[in-house]
N, C-alpha and C positions, 0 to 999 in steps of 0.2 A: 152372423154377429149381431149383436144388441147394441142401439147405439142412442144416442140422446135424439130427442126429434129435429130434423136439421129446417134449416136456415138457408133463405139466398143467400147468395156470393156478397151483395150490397149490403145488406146485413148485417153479416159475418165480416167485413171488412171494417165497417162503421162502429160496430162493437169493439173490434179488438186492435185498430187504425194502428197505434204507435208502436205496438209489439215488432205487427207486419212489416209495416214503414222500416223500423232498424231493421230485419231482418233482408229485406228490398237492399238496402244500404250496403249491407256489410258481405253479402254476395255482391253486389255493384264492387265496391272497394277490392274485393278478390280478385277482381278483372289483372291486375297491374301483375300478377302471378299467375296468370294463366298462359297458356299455351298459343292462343290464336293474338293475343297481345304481345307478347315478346318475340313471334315468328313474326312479326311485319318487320322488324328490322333485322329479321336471318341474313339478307345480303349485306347489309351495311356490318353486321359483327364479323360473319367469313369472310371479308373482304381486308378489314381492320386486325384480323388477328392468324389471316394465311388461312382459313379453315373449306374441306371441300366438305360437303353436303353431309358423309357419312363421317367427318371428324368432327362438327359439327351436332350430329346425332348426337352419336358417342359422349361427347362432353355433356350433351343435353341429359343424355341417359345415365353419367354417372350422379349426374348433381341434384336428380330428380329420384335415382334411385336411395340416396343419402336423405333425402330431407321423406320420403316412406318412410325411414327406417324410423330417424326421429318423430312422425307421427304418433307413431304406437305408443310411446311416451308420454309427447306429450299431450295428447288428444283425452288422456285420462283426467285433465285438470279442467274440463266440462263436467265434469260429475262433482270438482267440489268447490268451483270460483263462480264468480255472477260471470254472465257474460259480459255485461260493460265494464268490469274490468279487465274481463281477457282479450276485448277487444281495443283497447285503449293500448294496452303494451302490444298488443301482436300487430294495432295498424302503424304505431311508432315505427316498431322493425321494419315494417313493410316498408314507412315513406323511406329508414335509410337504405334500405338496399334498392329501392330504383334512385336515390341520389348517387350509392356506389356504382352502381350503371353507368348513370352517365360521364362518372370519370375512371374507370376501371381501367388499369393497364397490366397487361400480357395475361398468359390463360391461365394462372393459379387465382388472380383476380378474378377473372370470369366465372372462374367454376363456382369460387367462394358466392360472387354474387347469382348466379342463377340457381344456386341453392336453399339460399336466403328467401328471393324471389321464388320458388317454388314452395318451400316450406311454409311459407308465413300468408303467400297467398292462395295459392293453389289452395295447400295444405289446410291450415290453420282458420282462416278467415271463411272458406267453406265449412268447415267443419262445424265452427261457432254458429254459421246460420241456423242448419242443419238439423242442428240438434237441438237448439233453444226451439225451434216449431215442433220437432216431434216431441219436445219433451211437456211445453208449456200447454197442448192441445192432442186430444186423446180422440176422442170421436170425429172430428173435423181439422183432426192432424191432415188430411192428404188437401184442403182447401189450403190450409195453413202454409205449406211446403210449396202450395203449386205458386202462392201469390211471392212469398219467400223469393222463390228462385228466379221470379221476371228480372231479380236484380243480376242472374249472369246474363240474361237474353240481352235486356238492357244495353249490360257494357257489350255485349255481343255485335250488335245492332251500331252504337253508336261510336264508337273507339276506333276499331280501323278505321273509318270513311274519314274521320276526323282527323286521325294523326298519319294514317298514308299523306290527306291532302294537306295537312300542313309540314309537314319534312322538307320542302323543299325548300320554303323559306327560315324553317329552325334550326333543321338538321337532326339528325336521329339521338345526340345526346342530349341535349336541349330540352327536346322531349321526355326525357325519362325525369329529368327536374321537373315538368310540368306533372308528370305523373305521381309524384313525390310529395308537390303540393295539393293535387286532391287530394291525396288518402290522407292528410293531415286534414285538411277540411272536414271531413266525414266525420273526424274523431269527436268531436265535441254536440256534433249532431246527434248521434247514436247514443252520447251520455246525454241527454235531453230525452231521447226517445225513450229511453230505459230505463228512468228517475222511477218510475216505481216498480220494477223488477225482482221479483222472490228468487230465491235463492235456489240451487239447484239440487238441496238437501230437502228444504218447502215443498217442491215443487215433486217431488219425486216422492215425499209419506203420504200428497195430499191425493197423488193422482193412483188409480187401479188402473194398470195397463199391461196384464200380465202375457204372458208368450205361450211355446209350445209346454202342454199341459201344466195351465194354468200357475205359472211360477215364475219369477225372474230369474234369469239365466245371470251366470258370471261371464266374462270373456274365456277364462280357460274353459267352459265346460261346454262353450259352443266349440271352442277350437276342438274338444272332443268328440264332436259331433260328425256325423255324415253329412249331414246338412251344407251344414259351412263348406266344406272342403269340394262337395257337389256344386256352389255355386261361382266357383273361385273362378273357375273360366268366363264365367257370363261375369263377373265385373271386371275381369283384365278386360275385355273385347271392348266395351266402347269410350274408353279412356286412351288407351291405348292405339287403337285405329281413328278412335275418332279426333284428338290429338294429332297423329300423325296428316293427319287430314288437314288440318290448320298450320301446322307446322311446316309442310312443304308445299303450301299453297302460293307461295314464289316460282316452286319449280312444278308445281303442277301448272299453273297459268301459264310458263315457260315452253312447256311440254306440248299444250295443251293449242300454244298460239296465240292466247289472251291477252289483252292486256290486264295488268293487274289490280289496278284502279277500278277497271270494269268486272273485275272479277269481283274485288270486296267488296263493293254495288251491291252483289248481289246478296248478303249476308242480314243487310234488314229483313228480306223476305225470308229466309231463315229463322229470323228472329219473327218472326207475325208465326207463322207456325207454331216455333217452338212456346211462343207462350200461349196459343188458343189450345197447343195440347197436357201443355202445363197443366192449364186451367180444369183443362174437360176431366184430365188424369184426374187430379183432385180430388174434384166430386167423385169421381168412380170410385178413389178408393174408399171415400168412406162408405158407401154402398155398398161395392163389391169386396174390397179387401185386397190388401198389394201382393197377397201369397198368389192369389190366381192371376192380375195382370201378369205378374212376371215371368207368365209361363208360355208369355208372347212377348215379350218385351225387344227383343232382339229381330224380331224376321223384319220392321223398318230399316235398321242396320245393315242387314243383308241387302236387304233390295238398293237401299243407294248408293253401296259401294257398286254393285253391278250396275248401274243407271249410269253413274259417275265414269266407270273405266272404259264403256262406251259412249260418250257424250262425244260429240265431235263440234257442238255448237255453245255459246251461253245460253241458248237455251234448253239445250239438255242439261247443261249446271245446272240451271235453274229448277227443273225437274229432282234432280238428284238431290241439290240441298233440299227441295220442303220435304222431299221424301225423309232426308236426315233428321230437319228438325220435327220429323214426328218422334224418331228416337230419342233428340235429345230432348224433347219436351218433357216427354216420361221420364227419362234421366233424372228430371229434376224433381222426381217426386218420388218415383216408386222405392229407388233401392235403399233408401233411408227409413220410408215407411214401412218395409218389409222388416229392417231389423228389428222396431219397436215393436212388429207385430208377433214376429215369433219370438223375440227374448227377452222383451217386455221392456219397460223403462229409466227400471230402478238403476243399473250397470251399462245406460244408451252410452255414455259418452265413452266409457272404454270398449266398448263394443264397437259402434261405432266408428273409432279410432282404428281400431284394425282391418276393419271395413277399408276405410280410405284408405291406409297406407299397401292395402293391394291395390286401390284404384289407381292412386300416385306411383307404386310401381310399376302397370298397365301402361299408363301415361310416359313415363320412363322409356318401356320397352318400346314402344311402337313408334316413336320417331327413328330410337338406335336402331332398331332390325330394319326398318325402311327405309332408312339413310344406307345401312350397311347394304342393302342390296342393290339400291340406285347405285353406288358405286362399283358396283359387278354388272352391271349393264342391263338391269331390267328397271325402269320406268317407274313412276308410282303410278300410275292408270295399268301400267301391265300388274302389278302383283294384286288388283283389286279384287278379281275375281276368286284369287287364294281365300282373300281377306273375308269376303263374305262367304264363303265354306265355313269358317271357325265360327263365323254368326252363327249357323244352322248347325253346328256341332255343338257348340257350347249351350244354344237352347233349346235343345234333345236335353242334353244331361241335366239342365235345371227345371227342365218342366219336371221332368220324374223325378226328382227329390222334392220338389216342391209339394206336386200333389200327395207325397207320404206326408208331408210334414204338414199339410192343411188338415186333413182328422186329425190332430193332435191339440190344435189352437183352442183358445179358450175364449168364450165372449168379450166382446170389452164395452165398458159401461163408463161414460164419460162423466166424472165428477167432479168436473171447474167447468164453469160454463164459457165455453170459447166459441 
């Protein structure tokens, strides 16, 4: 590839600070819709509403499966809104549905709300990041993405330790009001950050970022592709397990003999990983290109699920997570820079969009299938070793699509200086 002459990370940061910054923000903000944040009070909801581990799932899996669907939607309206406006309405939603949390009563309540809360954070609030770095930064897109995404490590990092250890004195609904009133906080910060933000119509005549042979792709014409459909398994797998991973991290620590307190402990060092490889991804991609990391991107995955389903100590977790946060670090770069690189950037956000509402389905599947099996009597450390088989199946099949589809790419020549 051709690329503009690069730049330190200090640099590159110091130049383009406020973009970053929101972008830091509003994956930070996501946290409150994610998986390893609403699983800390798994016990206190199954407890409160009758539910065992794989009802529980289940309910997870249909509400999560609902707000994918809606993705594909409305993940299109990144191709034609700024994003500080579509972050303004979608972190509103967000604050009221962790308010409906914390006073939801019986499961049509529940479901309504952790639909909400998956859609608008998981979903939507990712997405926004996401896309404004791939889209606003061409050559030092994968720098762009890796600083972006310290904002899940972040909530990664700091959210459990914080509201495990205060639940005792608030209590778990309490909490979700506290959680209601940050993401209202953010909102006003990010329209600060993003006072001079071009439009995503600007920003898309101004930039040359074209795909596989040299052309912007539509969403229909990737779904026509080999390509796509070769990679579908490699983005179920680590939304999905890895999800499930956070999601029964109750009953894993259970299982396991841990305490739980001491288990989330250990999630900062998680987070020191997953941003040092954030970071390194980054740079590489602009180097090397996210078409060839991603044709490794899975075997960290593999390996810590097998670490993990053997662990007998916290310090084999501990083992096992940094192994993980190597996967999730790249998580947070490559598979979004893989889409701008093969289908360019003109049609990112409906692209994009469909992108995620597999991942949001992945994430869906993988608590409900490992809920449903916990409850037939196998363990979540017994099914791990399943688990990391489909790692190394899944990235059999997208390396070899992958490497057809890298002689096809076309140079890219970064023209906004980012």
């Amino acid at each position: 590839m051709t690329h503009a002459p690069r730049t330190g990370f200090g640099v590159f940061i110091r130049d383009n600070a406020k973009f970053l910054a929101a972008g830091m923000l509003i994956s930070f903000t996501s946290s409150y819709g994610q998986t390893f944040f609403i699983a800390l009070f798994a016990d206190d909801i199954m407890a409160e509403y009758g539910l065992s581990d794989g009802g529980w799932g289940l309910l997870y899996a249909a509400a999560t499966i609902a707000s994918a669907a809606a993705m594909v939607y409305a993940g299109v309206l990144t191709d034609r809104l700024r994003v500080r406006r579509l972050a303004v309405f979608v972190g509103l939603g967000l604050a009221a549905a962790c308010l409906a949390m914390a006073g939801a009563q019986g499961l049509v309540a529940l479901v309504a709300v952790v639909f909400a809360l998956r859609f608008l954070g998981q979903g939507m609030m990712s997405h926004l990041s996401a896309v404004a770095m791939a889209r606003w930064f061409v050559a030092t897109r994968g720098k762009a993405l890796a600083v972006s995404a310290t904002g899940f490590a972040l909530g990664q990092a700091v959210l459990p330790v914080a509201f495990v250890g205060a639940e005792p004195w608030l209590g778990w609904r309490t909490l979700w009001v506290v959680a209601a009133g940050l993401t209202i906080l953010a909102i006003p910060a990010i329209l600060t950050l993003l006072r001079a933000e071009r439009t995503p119509q600007a920003v898309a005549a101004e930039t040359v970022a074209t795909g596989i042979d040299a052309r912007h792709w539509t969403r229909g014409e990737m779904l026509r592709s080999g390509t796509f459909w070769a990679l579908v398994p490699l983005l179920l797998g680590p939304p999905a397990f890895g999800t499930a991973l956070f999601f029964h991290q109750v009953h894993l620590a259970a299982v396991k003999g841990w305490p739980l307190i001491d288990y989330v402990a250990l999630l900062p060092l998680l987070t020191a990983v997953s941003v040092a490889v954030m970071l390194a991804s980054g740079a590489a991609i602009d180097r090397i290109g996210a078409a060839r990391l991603m044709q490794v991107y899975l075997l960290p995955f593999a390996l810590a699920f097998l670490l993990m389903g053997s662990a007998e100590t916290l310090w084999g977790a501990a083992i096992a997570l940094t192994v993980f946060g190597i996967g999730t670090g790249a998580q947070g770069t490559l598979p979004t820079a893989m889409w701008a690189e093969l289908y360019g950037t003109r049609h990112l956000g409906a692209i994009k969009a469909m992108a995620a509402a597999v991942m949001v389905l992945g994430s869906a599947l993988g608590p409900g299938l490992t809920g449903w099996v916990i409850d037939r009597g196998i363990d979540f450390p017994g099914q791990m070793t399943a688990i990391a088989l489909y790692f190394l199946a899944a990235g059999a099949l997208a390396a070899a699509a992958l490497h057809r589809a890298r002689a096809r790419l076309a140079p890219e020549i970064d023209v906004i200086r980012a």
